[in-house]
C-alpha positions as CSV (number, residue, x, y, z in Angstrom):
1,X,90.5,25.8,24.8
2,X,89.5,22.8,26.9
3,X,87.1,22.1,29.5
4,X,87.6,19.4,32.4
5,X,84.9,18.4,34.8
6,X,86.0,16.7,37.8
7,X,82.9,14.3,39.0
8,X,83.3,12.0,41.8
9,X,86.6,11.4,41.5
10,X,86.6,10.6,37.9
11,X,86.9,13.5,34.8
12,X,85.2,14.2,32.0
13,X,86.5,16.3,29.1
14,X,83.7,18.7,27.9
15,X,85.9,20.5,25.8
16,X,88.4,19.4,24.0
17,X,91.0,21.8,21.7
18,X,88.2,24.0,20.2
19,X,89.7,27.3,18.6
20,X,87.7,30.1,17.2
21,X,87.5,34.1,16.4
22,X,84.6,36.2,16.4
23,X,85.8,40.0,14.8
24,X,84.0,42.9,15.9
25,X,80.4,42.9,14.6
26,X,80.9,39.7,13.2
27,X,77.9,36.7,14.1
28,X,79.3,33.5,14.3
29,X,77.1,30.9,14.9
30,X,77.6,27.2,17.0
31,X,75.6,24.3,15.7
32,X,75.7,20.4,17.9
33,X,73.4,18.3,19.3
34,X,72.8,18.5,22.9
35,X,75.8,17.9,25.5
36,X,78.1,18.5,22.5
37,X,80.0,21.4,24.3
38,X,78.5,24.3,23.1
39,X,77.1,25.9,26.3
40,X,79.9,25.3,27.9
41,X,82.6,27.2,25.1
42,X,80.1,30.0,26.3
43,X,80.2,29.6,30.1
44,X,83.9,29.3,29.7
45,X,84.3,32.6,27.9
46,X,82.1,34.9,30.9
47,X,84.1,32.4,33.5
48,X,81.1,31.5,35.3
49,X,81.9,28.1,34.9
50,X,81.3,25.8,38.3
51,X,83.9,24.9,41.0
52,X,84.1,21.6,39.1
53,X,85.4,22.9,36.1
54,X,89.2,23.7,35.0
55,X,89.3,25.4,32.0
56,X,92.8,25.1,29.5
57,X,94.1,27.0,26.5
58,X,93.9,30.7,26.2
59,X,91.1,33.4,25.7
60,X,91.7,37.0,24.7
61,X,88.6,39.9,24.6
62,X,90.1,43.1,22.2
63,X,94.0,42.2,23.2
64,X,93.3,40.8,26.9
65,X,93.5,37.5,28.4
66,X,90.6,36.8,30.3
67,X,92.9,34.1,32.3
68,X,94.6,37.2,33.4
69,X,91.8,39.4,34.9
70,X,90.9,40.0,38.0
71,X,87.9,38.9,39.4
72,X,86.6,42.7,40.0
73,X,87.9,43.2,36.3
74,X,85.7,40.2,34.4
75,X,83.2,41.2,37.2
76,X,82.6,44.5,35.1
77,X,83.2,43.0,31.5
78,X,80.1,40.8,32.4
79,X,77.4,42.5,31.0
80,X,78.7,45.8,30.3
81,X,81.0,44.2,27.7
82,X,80.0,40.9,27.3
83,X,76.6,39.8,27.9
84,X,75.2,36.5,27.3
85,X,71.0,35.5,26.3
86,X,70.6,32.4,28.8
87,X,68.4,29.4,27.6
88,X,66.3,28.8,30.0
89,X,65.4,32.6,31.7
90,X,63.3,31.1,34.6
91,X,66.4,30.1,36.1
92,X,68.6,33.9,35.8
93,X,65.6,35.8,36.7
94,X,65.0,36.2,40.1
95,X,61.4,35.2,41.2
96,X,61.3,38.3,44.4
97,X,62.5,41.5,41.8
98,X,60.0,43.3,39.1
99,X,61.2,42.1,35.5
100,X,62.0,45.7,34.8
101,X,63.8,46.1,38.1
102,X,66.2,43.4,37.0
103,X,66.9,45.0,33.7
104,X,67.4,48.3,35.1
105,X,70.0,47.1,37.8
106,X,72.3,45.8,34.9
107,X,71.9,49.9,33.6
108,X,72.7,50.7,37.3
109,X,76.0,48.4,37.9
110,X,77.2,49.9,34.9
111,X,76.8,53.5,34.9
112,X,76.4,56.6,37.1
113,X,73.2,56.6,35.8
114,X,70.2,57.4,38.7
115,X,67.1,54.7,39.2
116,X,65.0,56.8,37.3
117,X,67.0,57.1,34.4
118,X,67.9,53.8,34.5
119,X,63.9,53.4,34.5
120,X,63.7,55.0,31.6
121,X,66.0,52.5,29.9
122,X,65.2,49.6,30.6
123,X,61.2,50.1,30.1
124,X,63.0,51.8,26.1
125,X,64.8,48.1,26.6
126,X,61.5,46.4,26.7
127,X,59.8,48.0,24.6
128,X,62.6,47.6,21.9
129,X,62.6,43.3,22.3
130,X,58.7,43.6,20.9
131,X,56.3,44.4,24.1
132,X,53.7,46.7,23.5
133,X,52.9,47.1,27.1
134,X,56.2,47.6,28.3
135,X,55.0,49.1,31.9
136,X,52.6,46.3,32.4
137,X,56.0,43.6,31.9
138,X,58.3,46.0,33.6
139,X,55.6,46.0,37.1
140,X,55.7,42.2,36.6
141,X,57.4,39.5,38.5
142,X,58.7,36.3,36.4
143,X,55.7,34.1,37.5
144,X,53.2,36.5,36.3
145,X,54.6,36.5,32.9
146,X,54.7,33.6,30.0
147,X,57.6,31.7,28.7
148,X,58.5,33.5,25.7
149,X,57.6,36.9,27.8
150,X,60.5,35.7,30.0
151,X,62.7,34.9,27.4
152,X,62.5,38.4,25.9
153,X,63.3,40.2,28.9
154,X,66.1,38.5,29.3
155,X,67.3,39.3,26.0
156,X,66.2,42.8,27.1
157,X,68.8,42.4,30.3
158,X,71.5,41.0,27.7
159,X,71.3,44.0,25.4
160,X,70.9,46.7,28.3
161,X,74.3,48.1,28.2
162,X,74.8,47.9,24.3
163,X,78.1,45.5,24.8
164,X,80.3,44.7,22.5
165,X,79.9,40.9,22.1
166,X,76.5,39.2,23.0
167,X,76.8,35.2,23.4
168,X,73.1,34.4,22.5
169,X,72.8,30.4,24.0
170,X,69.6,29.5,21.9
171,X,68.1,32.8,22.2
172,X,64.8,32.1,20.7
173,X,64.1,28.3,21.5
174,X,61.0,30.0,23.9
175,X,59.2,31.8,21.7
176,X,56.6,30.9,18.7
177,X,58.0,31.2,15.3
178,X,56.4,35.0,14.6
179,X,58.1,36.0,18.2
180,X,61.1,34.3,16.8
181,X,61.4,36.1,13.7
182,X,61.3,39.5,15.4
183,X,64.1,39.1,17.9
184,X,66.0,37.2,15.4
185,X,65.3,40.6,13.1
186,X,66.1,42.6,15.9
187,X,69.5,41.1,17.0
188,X,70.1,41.7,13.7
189,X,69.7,44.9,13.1
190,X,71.5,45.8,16.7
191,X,74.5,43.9,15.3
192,X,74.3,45.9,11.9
193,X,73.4,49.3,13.4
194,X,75.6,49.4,16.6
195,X,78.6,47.1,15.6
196,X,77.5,44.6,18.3
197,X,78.8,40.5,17.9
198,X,77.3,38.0,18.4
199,X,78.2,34.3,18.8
200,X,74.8,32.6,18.4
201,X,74.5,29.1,20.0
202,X,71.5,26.7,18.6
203,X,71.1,23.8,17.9
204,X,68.3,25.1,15.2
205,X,70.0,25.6,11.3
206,X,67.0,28.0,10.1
207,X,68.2,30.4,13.5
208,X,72.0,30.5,12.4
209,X,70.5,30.6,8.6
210,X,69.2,33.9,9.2
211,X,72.0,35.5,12.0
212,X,75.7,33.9,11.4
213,X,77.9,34.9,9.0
214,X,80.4,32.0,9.5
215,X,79.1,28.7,11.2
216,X,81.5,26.2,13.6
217,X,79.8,22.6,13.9
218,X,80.5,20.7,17.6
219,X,80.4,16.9,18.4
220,X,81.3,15.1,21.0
221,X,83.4,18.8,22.7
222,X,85.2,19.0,19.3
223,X,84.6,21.5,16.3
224,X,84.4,19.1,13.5
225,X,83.5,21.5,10.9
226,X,83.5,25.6,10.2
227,X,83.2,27.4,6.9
228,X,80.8,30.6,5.8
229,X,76.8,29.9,6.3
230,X,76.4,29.0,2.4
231,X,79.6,26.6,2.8
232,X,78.2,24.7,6.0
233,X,74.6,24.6,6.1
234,X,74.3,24.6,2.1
235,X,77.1,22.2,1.3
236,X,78.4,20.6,4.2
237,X,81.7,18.3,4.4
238,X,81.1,16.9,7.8
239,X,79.4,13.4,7.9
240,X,77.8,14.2,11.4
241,X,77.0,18.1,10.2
242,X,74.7,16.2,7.2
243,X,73.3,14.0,9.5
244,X,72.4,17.4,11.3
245,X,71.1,19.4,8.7
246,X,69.3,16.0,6.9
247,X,66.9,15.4,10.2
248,X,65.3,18.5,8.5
249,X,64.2,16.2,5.9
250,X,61.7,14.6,8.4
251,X,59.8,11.3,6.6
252,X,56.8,10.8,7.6
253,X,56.0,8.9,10.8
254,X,55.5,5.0,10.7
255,X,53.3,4.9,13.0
256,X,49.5,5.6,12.0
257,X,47.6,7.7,14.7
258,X,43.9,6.5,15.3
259,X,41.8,7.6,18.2
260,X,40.6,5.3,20.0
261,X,36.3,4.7,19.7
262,X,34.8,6.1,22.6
263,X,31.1,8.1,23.1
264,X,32.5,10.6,24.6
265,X,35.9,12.5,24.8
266,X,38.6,12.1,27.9
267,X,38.5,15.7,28.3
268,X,35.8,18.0,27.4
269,X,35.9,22.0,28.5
270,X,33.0,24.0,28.6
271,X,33.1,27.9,29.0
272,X,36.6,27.6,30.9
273,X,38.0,31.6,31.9
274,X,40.7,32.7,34.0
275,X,41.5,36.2,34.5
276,X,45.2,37.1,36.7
277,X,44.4,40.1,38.5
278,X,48.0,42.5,38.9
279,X,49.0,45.4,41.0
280,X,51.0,48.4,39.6
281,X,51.6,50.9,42.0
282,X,48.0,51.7,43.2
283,X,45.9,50.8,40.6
284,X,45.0,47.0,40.3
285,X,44.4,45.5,36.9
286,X,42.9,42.2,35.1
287,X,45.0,39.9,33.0
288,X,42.1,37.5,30.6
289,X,44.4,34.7,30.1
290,X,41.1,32.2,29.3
291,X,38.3,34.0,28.0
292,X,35.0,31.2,27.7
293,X,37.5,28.5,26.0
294,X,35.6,25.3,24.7
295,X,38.0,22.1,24.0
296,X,37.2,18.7,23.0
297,X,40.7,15.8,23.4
298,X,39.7,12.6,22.0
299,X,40.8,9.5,23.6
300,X,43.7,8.1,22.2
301,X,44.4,11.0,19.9
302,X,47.0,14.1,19.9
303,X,45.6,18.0,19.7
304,X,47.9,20.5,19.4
305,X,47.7,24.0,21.0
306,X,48.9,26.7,19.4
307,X,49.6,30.7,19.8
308,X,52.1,33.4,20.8
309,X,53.3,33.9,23.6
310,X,51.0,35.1,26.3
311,X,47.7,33.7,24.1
312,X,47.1,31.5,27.6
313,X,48.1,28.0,26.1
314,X,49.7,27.3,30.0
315,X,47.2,28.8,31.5
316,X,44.7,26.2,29.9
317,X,47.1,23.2,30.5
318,X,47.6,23.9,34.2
319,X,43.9,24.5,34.8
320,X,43.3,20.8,33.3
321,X,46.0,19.5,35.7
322,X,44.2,21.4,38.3
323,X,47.5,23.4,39.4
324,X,45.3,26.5,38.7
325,X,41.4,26.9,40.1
326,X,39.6,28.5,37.2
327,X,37.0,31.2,37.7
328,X,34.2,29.5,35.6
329,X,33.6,26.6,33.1
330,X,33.8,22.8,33.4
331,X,36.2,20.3,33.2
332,X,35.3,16.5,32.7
333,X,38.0,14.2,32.7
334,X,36.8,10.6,31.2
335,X,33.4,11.6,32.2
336,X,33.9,12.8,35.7
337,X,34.2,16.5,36.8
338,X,37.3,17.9,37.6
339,X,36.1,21.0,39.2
340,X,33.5,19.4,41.4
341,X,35.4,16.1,42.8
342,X,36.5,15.3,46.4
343,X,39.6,16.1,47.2
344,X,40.3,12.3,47.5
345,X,38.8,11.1,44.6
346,X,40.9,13.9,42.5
347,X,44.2,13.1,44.5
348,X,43.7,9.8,42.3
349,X,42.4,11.2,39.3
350,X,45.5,13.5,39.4
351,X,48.0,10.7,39.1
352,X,46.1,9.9,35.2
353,X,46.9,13.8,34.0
354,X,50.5,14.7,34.3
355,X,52.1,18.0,33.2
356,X,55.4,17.8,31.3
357,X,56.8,22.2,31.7
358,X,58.8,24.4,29.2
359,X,61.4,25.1,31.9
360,X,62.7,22.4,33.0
361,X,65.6,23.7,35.1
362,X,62.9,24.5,37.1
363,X,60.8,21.9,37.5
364,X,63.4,19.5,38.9
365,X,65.1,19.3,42.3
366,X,68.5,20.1,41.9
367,X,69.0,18.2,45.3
368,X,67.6,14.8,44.1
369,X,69.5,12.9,40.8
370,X,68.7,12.0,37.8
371,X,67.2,8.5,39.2
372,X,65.9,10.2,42.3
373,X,64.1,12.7,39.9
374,X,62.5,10.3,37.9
375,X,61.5,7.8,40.5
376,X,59.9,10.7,43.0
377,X,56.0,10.4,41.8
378,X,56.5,6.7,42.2
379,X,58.0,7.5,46.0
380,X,55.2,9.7,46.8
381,X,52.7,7.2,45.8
382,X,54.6,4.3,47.5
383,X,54.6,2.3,44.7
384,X,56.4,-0.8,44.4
385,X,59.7,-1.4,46.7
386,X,62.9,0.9,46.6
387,X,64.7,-1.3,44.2
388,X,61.8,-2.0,41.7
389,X,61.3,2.0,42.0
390,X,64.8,2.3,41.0
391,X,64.6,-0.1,38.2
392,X,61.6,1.8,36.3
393,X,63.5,5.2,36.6
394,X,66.6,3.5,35.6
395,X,64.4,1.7,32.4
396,X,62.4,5.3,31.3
397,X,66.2,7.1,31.3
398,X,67.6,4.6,28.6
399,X,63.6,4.9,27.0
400,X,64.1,9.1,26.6
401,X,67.8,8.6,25.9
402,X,69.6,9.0,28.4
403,X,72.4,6.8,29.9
404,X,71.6,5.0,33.3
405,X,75.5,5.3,34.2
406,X,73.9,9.5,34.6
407,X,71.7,8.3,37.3
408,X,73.3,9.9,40.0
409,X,73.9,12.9,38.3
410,X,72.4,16.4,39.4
411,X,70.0,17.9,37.1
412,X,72.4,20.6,36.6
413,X,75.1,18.6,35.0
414,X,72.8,17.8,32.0
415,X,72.8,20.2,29.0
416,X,68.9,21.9,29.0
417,X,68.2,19.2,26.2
418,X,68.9,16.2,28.6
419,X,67.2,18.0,31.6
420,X,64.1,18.2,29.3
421,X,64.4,14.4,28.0
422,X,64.8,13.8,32.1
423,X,61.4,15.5,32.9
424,X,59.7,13.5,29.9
425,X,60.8,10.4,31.8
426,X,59.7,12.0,35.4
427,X,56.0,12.4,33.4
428,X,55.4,8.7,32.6
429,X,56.5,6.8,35.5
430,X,52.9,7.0,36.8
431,X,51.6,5.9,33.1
432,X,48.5,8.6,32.7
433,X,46.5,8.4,30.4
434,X,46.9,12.3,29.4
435,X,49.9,14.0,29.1
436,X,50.2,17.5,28.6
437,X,53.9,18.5,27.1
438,X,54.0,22.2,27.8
439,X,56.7,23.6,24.8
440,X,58.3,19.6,26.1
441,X,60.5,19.6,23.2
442,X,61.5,23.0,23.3
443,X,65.4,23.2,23.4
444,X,66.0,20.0,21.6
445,X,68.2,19.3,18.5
446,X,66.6,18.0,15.7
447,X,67.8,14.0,16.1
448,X,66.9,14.0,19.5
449,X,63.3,15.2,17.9
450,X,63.2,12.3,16.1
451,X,64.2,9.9,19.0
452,X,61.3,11.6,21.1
453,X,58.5,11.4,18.5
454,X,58.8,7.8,18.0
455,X,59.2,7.5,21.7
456,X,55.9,8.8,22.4
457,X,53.9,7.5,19.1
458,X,55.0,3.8,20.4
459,X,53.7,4.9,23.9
460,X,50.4,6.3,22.1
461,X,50.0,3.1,20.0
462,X,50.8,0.6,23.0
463,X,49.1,2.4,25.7
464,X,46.5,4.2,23.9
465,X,48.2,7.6,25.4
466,X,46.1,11.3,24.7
467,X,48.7,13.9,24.3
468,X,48.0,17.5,24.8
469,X,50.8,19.3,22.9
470,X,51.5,22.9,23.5
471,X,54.4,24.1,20.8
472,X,54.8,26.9,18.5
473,X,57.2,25.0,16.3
474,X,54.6,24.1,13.1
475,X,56.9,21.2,12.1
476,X,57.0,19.4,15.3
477,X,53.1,19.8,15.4
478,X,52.7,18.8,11.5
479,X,53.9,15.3,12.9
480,X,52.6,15.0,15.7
481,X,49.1,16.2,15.7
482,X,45.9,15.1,14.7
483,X,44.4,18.2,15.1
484,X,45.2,21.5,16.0
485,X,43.9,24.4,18.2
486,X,44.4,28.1,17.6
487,X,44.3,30.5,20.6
488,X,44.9,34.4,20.4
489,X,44.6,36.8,23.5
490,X,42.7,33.8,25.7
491,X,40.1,32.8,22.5
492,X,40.2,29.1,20.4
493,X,40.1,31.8,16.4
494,X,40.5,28.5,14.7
495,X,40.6,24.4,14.6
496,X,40.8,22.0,12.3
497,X,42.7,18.8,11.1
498,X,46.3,19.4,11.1
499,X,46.6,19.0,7.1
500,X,43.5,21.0,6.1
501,X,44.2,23.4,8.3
502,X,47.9,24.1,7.8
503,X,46.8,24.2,3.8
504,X,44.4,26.9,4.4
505,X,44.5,29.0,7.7
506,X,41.8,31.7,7.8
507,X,43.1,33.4,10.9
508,X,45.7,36.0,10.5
509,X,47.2,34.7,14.1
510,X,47.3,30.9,12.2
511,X,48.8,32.3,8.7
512,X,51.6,34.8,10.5
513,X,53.5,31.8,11.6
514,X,53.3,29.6,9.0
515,X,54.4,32.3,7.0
516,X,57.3,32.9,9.4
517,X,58.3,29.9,9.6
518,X,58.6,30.0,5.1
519,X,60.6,32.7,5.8
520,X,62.8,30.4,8.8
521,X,64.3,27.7,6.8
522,X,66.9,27.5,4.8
523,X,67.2,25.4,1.6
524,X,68.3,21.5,2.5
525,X,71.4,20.8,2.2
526,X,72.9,19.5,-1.3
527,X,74.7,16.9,-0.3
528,X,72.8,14.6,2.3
């Protein structure tokens, strides 16, 4: 198979000779660093592919060419036959339909099935992806629920119809590591149990570790290496797959972290609760997403939020940014209260906090590109001229790795890794002093970790930066943080210094994923 885009007049080959099989209830997994082809091998398969796009080769689904279908007949394969788990679920949901609605109308396309059977389903659907409440999520509307709550019920949509090939595109990069290992667990067990493939997509070796059977590397649009699991991840041949699998071996970080000397803390929260109040049917319930949370960010220093999904880590991030009033509680920020300032004395105070998200598809303007992203804050505060503008967005692309030849680029002709590197750059062209990265690395391949983590130690150590870093992957925050927070069910259970505490957790909600994640990774590879 090969995949052409056509861009301005010019075209670039995505895709380029890949051939694979997956046999029934087989899991093959795909393992490449962003923009190496991978998503798009899926895309190509469903044939949802844009306009710009001309696909090559031949693929066949149990005897038939896919080429050869009609588009009513691939129109009822999708989903019903093959499904796909979408990376980034904020973008496939739609923001007007219940959650539960949205999995039940995949039930309804499919069958003769009535709404209330179909009901039925998809709140059985739900509840099988790990909610306990699966009414409360199935009443929901995508806003109203977390990141890794979105996540699952799209999984949920993808396994509605029990088809016979699921293309999972990094399936769990959403959810903390305990999450991760029960909807890893569980596609397993539906593959086992029901005969379902998969063709698992990550860019994550302890994910395909623990699903695929047989393991395809990509580079560059290419498959440069393929083999069994053991063969690939445990003794690879590739030069580029070891250079993969060795960023696992993470050194420690150059750079030496030291808040800087200050009285007093730039932010300090004081009895901080939020509660979301819902609607289902006609009873109306409260959500506690902050319950009394007290939380202490040294200048100069990185803290590190942790918790499952739900526990209200981005509840508390966009309360500090002040894109949510809370009920009660303070907020100072270097001394000054948030909750209690001016409207024009916070308008400036605002352009010192900025708010990295976890879905970045849908925090950037699909209308605007890549340079127009980046420079907007700078726009909006009408700083410097056009060109100079230009110039800094141009300077923070090459900074987060990407290519200033992409600057006119949509958002949506980046992989997910690049639009996330291209909303990192968006967060420091006003260069605050706190930055709040929301799951920011979420969806990145290990080697681009690396380029990111020395990106923003440099900027810490130059510019005396404070991070705020929401994550649930423990070895991202083992190098990053210098202390970490705990929260469960809107509560700080535990703190502590990032080494003492990941030696000795006493809260079950701080041990479960450090034991998960033991339980994650596979062994490095021999020959590095």
């Amino acid at each position: 198979m090969t995949v052409d885009y056509a861009v301005g007049g010019a075209t670039t080959r995505a895709v380029n000779g890949v051939s694979f099989e997956v046999a029934p209830g087989e899991a093959l997994g795909v393992l490449g660093e962003s923009g190496c082809g991978k998503t798009t091998t899926a895309l190509a398969i469903l044939g949802i592919l844009p306009k710009t796009a001309r696909v090559g080769g031949r693929i066949r689904f149990r005897g038939r060419d896919l080429f050869s279908l009609s588009e009513r007949e691939i129109q009822k394969a999708r989903g019903f036959e093959i499904s796909m788990i979408f990376q980034e679920p904020a973008m496939m949901l739609s923001p007007v339909k219940r959650a539960g609605d949205q999995v039940a109308e995949v039930i309804r396309a499919h069958s003769r099935k009535n709404w209330r059977a179909c009901r039925t389903d998809a709140l059985a659907r739900l509840a099988e992806v790990g909610f306990q409440s699966a009414a409360r999520v199935y009443s929901s509307y995508p806003h109203q629920l977390s990141g890794g709550e979105r996540q699952r019920v799209a999984i949920a949509q993808a396994l509605a119809c029990r088809p016979a090939l699921v293309i999972a595109d990094e399936p769990t990069a959403s959810l903390d590591l305990t999450t991760q290992a029960e909807i890893l667990d569980l596609l397993r067990d539906l593959k086992e149990h029901l005969g379902i493939a998969l063709l698992v997509i990550s860019h994550d070796p302890g994910v395909l570790a623990k699903l695929a059977a047989r393991v395809m590397v990509m580079q560059s649009g290419e498959l440069v290496e393929e083999g069994t699991r053991e063969q690939v991840l445990d003794r690879p041949q590739n030069a580029y797959t070891c250079s993969l699998l060795g960023a696992r071996a993470e050194p420690a970080l150059s750079a030496t972290k030291r808040p800087l000397r200050h009285e007093e803390p730039l932010v300090s929260v004081r009895g901080l609760s939020k509660r979301y109040q819902q609607r289902r049917r006609l009873t109306t319930f409260g959500i506690q997403a902050l319950d009394h949370v007290d939380l202490e960010i040294p200048y100069g220093s990185t803290v590190a939020l942790m918790g499952e999904s739900g526990s209200g880590k981005s509840t508390l991030a966009r309360c500090l940014a002040r894109l949510l009033q809370p009920d009660a509680g303070e907020i100072r920020f270097a001394g000054r209260d948030l909750l209690r300032m001016p409207r024009r004395e916070l308008a400036a105070v605002r352009r010192k906090i900025q708010l990295i998200f976890q879905d970045s598809a849908q925090a950037l303007n699909p209308r605007f590109s890549a340079a127009e992203v980046v420079s907007e804050p700078l726009d909006i505060q009408a700083l410097g001229t056009k060109a100079e503008r230009r110039a800094r967005a141009l300077e923070l692309m090459e900074q987060v790795g990407l290519s200033a030849a992409w600057a006119g680029r949509s958002p949506f002709q980046f992989s997910g890794g690049q639009r996330q590197r291209l909303a990192i750059a968006r967060a420091l062209t006003l260069q605050p002093s706190l930055l709040v990265l929301d799951e920011a690395l979420t969806g990145l391949d290990r080697p681009i970790h690396e380029e990111i983590i020395d990106l923003l130690v440099e900027l810490q150590a130059a510019h005396g930066l404070t991070y705020l870093y929401i994550s649930h992957d423990l070895k991202l925050v083992e190098r990053l943080a210098d202390e970490v927070v705990v929260m469960h069910k809107g509560r700080i259970v535990e703190r502590g210094g990032t080494a003492e505490l990941f030696r000795g957790p006493s809260h079950p909600h701080t041990q479960a994923p450090i034991s998960a994640r033991l339980g994650m990774e596979p062994a490095l590879p021999r020959r590095v």
